[in-house]
C-alpha positions in Angstrom: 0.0 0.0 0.0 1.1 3.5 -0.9 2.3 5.6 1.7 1.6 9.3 1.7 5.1 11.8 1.9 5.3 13.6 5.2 5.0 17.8 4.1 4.0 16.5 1.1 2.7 20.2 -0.7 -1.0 20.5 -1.6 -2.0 20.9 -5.4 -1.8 24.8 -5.2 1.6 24.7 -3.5 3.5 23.9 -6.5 5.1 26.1 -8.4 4.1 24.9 -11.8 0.6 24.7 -10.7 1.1 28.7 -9.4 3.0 29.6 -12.2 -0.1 28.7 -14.2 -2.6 30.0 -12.3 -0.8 33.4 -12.2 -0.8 33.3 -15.9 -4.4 32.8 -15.8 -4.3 35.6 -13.2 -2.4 37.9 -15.8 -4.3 36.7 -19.2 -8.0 37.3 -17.3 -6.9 41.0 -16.0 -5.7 41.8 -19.7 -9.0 40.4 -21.1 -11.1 42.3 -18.5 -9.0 45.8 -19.2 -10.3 45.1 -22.4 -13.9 44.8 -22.0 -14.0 47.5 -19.9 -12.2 49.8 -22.1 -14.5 49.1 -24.9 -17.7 49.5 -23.2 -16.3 53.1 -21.9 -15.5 53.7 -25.6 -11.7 54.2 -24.5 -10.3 51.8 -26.3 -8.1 51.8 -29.7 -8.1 55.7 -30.7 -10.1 56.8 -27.5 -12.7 58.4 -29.1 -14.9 58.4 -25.9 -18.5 57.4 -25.5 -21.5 57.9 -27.8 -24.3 59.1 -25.9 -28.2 60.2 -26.6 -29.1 61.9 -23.5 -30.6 65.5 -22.8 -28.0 68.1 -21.6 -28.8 69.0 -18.2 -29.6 72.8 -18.1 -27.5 75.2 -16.9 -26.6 79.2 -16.1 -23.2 80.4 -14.9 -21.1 84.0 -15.0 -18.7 83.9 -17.1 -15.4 86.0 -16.9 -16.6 88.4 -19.4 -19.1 89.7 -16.6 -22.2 88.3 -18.0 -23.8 84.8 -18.1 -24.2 82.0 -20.2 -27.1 79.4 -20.4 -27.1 76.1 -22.3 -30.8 77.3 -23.6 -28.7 80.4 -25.5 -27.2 77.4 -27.5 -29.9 75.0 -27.8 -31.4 75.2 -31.7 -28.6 77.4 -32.8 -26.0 75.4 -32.7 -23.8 72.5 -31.3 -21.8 73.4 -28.2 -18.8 71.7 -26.8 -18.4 72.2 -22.8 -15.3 71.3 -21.5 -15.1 70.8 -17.7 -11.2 71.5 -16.7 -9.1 71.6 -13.1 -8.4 75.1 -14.1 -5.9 77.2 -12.0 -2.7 75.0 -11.6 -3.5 73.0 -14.5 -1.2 74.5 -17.5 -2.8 71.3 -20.1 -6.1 72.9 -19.4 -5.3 76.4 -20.7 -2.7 75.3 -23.4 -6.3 73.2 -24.4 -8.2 76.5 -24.7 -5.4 78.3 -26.4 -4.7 76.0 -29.0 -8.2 75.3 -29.7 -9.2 78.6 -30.2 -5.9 78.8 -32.6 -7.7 76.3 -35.1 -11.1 77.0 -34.2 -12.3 77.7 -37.8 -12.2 74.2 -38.5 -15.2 73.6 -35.4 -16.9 76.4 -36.5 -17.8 75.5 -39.9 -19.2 72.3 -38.2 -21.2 74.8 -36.3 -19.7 74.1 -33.1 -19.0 76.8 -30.4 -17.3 76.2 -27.2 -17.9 76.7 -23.1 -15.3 75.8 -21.1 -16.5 75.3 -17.4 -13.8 76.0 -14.4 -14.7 76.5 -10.4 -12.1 78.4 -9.8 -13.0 82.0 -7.9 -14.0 84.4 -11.0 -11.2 87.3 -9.8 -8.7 84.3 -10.0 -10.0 82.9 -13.5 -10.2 86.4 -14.8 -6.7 87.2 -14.8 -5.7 83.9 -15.9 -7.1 84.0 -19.2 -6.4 87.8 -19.4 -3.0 86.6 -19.4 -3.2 84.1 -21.8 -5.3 86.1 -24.3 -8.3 83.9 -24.5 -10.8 85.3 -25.9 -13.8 82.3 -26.1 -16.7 81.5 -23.2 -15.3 80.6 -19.8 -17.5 80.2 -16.9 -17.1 79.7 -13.0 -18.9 77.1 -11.5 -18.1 78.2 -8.1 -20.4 75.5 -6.1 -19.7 72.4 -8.6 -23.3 71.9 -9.2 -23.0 72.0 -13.3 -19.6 70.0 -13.2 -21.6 67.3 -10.9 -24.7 67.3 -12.9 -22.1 66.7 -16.1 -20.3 64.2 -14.1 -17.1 66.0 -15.0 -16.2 65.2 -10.9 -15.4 61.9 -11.2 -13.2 61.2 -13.8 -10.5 63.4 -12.2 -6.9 63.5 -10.3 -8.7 64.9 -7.3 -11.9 63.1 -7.3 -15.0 65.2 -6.0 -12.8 68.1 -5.1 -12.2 69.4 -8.8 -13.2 68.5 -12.6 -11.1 66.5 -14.6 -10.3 66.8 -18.1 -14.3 66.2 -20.2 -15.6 66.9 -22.9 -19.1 67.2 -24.1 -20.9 67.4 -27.4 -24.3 68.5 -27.1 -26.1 69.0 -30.0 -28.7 71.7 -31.6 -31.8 69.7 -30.2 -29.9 70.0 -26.6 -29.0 66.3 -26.5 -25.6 65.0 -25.1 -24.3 62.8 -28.2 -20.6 62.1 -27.0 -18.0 62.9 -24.3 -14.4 62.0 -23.8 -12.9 62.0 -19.8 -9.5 61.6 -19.0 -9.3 58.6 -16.9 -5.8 57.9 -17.0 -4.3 55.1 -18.4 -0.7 56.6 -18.9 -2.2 58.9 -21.8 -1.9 62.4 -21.5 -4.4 64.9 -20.6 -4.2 67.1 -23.2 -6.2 66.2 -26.0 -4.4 66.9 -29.4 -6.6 69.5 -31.7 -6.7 66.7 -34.4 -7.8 64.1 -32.4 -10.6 66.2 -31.0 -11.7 67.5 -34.5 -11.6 64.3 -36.1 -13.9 62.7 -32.9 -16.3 65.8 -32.6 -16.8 66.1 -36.4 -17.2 61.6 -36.0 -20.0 61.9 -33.9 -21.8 64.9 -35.2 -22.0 62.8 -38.3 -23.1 59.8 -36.4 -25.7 61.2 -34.9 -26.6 63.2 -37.6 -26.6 66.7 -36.6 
């Protein structure tokens, strides 16, 4: 009769046997990355995610001393928001400046642009004074419109400021696409091209 090895290691002791279940470890991470990086649109070019939602309404000052209201947009044309970090963030301003630098491009989609920051408007002010930009750039002092956009979740400082977003709403005031910065080692700039080529995508897609 056999006699059973004193220590003898159980099944899951052995290193073969770990080395391949660490594989499968490895090989069912990579697969589930995946997935998720598809169904969040991120994946491949990182075009973002194709939505068909209403816009959530909104008014905020802006640093030209008046207001702006999603309704003065709504049926004239299609309006980009960007939610940014804003003061301290230099890719969030170099965004602004080099997107108004190729802006005719977005315009003859008939696209104009907010850009949504919480920073204190006295604060805001004389940053883009000081960076000559002359587009919409509203305060959202209380976070209610970068909550209501979820633009406070996909951040570096989750719930305390906006991360990098963008969103297409179109004329009939529907939300048809947006793109967060979520990490993955990518940068959060967004290169001009890249956001052309997706806004112009989806506008076509949805057929505005």
């Amino acid at each position: 009769m056999a006699t059973k090895r004193k220590n003898a290691q159980p099944w899951w002791g052995k290193r073969r046997v770990q080395r391949r279940l660490a594989t499968l470890g490895a090989l069912a991470l990579v697969v589930g990355l995946f997935a998720w990086l598809v169904v969040r649109g991120e994946g491949g070019n990182g075009s973002g995610e194709y939505l068909r939602e209403p816009a959530p309404p909104f008014t905020l000052p802006t640093v030209a001393e008046g207001q702006v209201s999603l309704s003065d947009h709504v049926g004239r044309h299609n309006t980009l928001l960007y939610f940014s970090e804003g003061i301290g963030c230099a890719p969030c301003f170099d965004q602004i400046v080099d997107l108004e630098a190729d802006w005719d491009r977005f315009a003859a989609l008939n696209v104009e642009m907010v850009s949504v920051m919480i920073d204190p408007m006295e604060e805001l002010k004389a940053e883009i004074d000081s960076r000559g930009i002359t587009g919409i750039v509203a305060t959202d002092e209380d976070k209610s419109v970068s909550w209501s956009y979820e633009a406070m979740e996909a951040s570096m400082h989750p719930g305390v400021k906006p991360g990098h977003t963008f969103v297409l709403v179109n004329k009939a005031g529907q939300m048809i696409w947006r793109w967060d910065w979520i990490g993955h080692g990518k940068p959060m700039y967004v290169e001009v091209d890249d956001l052309y080529n997706d806004v112009s995508t989806w506008l076509q897609k949805a057929g505005t």
